[in-house]
C-alpha positions as CSV (number, residue, x, y, z in Angstrom):
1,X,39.8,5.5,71.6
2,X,39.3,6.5,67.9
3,X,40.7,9.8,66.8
4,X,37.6,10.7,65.2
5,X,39.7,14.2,63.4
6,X,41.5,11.5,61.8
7,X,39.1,9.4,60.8
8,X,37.4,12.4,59.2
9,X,40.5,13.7,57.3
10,X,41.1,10.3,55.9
11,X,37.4,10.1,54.5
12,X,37.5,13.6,53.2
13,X,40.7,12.8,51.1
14,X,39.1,9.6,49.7
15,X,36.4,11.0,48.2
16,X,38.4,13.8,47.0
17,X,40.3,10.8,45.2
18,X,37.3,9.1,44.1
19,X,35.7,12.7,42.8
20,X,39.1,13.1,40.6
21,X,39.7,9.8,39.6
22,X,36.2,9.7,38.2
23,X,36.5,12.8,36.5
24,X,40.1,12.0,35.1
25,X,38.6,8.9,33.6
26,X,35.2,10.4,32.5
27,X,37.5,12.8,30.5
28,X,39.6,10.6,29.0
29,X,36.9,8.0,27.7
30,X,35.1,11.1,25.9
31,X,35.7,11.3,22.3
32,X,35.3,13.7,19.9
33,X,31.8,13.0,18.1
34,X,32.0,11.2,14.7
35,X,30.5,13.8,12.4
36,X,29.7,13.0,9.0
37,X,30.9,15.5,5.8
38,X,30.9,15.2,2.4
39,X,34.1,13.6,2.0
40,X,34.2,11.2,5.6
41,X,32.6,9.8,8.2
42,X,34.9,10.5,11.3
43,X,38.0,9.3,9.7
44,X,36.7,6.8,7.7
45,X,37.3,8.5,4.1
46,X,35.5,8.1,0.8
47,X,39.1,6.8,-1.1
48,X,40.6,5.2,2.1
49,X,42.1,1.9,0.8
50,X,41.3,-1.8,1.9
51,X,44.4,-1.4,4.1
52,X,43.9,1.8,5.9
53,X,40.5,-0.1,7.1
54,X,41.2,-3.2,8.0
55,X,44.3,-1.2,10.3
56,X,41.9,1.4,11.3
57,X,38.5,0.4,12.4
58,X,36.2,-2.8,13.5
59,X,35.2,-5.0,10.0
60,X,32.0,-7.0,10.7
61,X,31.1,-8.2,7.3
62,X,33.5,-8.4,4.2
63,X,31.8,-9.8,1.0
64,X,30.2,-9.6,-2.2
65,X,27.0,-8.6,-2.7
66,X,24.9,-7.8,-5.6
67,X,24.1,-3.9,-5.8
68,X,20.6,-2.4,-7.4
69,X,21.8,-3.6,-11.3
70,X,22.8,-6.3,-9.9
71,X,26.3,-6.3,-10.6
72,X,29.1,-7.5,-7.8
73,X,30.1,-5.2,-5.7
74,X,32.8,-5.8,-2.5
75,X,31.2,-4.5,0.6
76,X,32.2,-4.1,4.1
77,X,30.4,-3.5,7.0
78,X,32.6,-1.4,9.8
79,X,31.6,-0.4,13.2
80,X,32.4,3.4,14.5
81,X,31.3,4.7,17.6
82,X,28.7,1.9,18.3
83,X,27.6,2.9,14.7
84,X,26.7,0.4,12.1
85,X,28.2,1.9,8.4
86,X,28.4,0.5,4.7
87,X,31.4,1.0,3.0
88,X,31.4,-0.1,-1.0
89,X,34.9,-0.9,-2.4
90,X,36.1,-0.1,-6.3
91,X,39.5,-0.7,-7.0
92,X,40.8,-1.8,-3.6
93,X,39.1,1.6,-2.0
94,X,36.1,3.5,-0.7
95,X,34.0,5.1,-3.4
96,X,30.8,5.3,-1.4
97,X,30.0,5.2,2.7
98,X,26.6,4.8,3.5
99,X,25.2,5.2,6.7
100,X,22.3,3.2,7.9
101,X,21.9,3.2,11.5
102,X,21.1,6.5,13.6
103,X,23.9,7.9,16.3
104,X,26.1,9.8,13.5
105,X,25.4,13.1,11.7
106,X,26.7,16.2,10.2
107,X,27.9,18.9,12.1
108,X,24.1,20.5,11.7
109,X,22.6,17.4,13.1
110,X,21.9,15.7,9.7
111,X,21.5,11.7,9.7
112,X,19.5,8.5,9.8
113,X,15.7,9.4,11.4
114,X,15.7,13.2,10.4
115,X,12.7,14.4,9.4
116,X,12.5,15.7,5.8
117,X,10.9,18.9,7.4
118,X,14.5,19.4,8.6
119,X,15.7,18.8,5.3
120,X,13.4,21.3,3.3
121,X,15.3,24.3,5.1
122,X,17.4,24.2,2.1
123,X,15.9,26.0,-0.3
124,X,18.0,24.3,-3.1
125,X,16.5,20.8,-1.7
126,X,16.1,18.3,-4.9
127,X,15.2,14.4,-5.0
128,X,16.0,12.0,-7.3
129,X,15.9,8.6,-8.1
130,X,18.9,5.8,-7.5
131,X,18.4,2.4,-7.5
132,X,14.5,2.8,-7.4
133,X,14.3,4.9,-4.0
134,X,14.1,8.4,-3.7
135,X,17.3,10.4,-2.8
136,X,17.3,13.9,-1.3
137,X,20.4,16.3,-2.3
138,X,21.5,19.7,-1.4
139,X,24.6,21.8,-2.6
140,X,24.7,23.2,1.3
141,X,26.0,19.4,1.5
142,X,28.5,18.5,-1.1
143,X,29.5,14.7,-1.7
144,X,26.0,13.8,0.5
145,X,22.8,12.4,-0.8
146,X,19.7,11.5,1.8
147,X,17.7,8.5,1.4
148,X,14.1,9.1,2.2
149,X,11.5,6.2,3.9
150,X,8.6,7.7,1.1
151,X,8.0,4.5,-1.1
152,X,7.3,6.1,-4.6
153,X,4.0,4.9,-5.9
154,X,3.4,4.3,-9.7
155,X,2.4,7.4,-11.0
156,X,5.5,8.8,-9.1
157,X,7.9,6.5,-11.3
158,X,6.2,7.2,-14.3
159,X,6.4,11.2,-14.1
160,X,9.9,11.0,-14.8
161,X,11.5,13.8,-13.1
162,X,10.7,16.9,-11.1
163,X,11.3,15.9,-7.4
164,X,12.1,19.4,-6.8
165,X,11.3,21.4,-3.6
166,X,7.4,21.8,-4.3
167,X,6.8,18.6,-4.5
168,X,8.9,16.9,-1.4
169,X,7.2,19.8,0.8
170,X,4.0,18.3,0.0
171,X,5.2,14.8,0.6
172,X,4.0,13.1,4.5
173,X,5.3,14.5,7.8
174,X,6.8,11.4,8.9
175,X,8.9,11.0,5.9
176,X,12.8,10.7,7.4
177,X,15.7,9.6,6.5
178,X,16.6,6.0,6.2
179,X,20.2,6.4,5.2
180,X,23.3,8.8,4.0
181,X,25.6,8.5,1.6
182,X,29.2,9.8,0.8
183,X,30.3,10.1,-1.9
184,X,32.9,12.9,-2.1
185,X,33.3,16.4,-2.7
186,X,36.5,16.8,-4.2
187,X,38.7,19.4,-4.3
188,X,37.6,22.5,-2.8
């Protein structure tokens, strides 16, 4: 005959087990988010050298490319957190990280897909251009610059300058942001 008090201890302790092994392993696969600052993103670092990559993180691509002028440039391609990012080399070491696929962001939820709207609660908010796209910048965000999806038309070229506040509060509401770029702070 079954000892049914038995039986029903036994299940009771296994699904204790289960409950904590899940959660033991549940806790121990979570990672601290990836944020991205003026200087980094996560602990990739804008002056990291070639070495303290390849050691440190996931290199898809490593190549040459030509950049906007249309001079040689080494770039890599590295994978964090399921994240696709750019990485351009100078001297054997990161001078600029761009990010180019959503999934990171500043710790105030600033990355690829935010809306400009976001962007335009800084006051100080200023575009300009680089490399023939338009660039949002902030001091609130030192060593980042936002690339916006608003194609510039003709007359926007040719006026120059003054991509101030006014004018990128008037620009579309679906205008976001295609990419990020770090650059570096400095020194505090």
């Amino acid at each position: 005959e079954l000892d049914w008090k038995m039986i029903r201890s036994v299940v009771i302790l296994c699904t204790v087990l289960l409950t904590f092994s899940s959660y033991a392993n549940a806790s121990a696969k979570a990672a601290p988010p990836v944020i991205i600052t003026g200087d980094a993103v996560g602990e990739l670092r804008v002056g990291s050298s070639i070495e303290d990559i390849k050691k440190n993180f996931k290199i898809l691509k490593d190549t040459i490319e030509l950049d906007g002028e249309a001079i040689p440039v080494r770039v890599m391609e590295i994978l964090i957190s399921n994240n696709l990012v750019r990485v351009e080399i100078d001297k054997e070491k990161i001078y600029r990280i761009v990010v180019i696929t959503p999934g990171l962001y500043t710790q105030d939820g600033i990355g690829v897909g935010t809306p400009l709207i976001k962007l335009l609660s800084f006051p100080d908010l200023d575009g300009d251009l680089g490399e023939g796209v338009l660039y949002v910048f902030t001091k609130k965000k030192c060593g980042l610059s936002f690339q916006l999806s608003y194609a510039l038309s003709d007359e926007d070229l040719w006026k120059g300058e003054g991509w101030g506040y006014e004018w990128l509060s008037n620009l579309p509401p679906d205008v976001s942001v295609t990419s990020v770029l770090v650059v570096g702070c400095g020194p505090d």
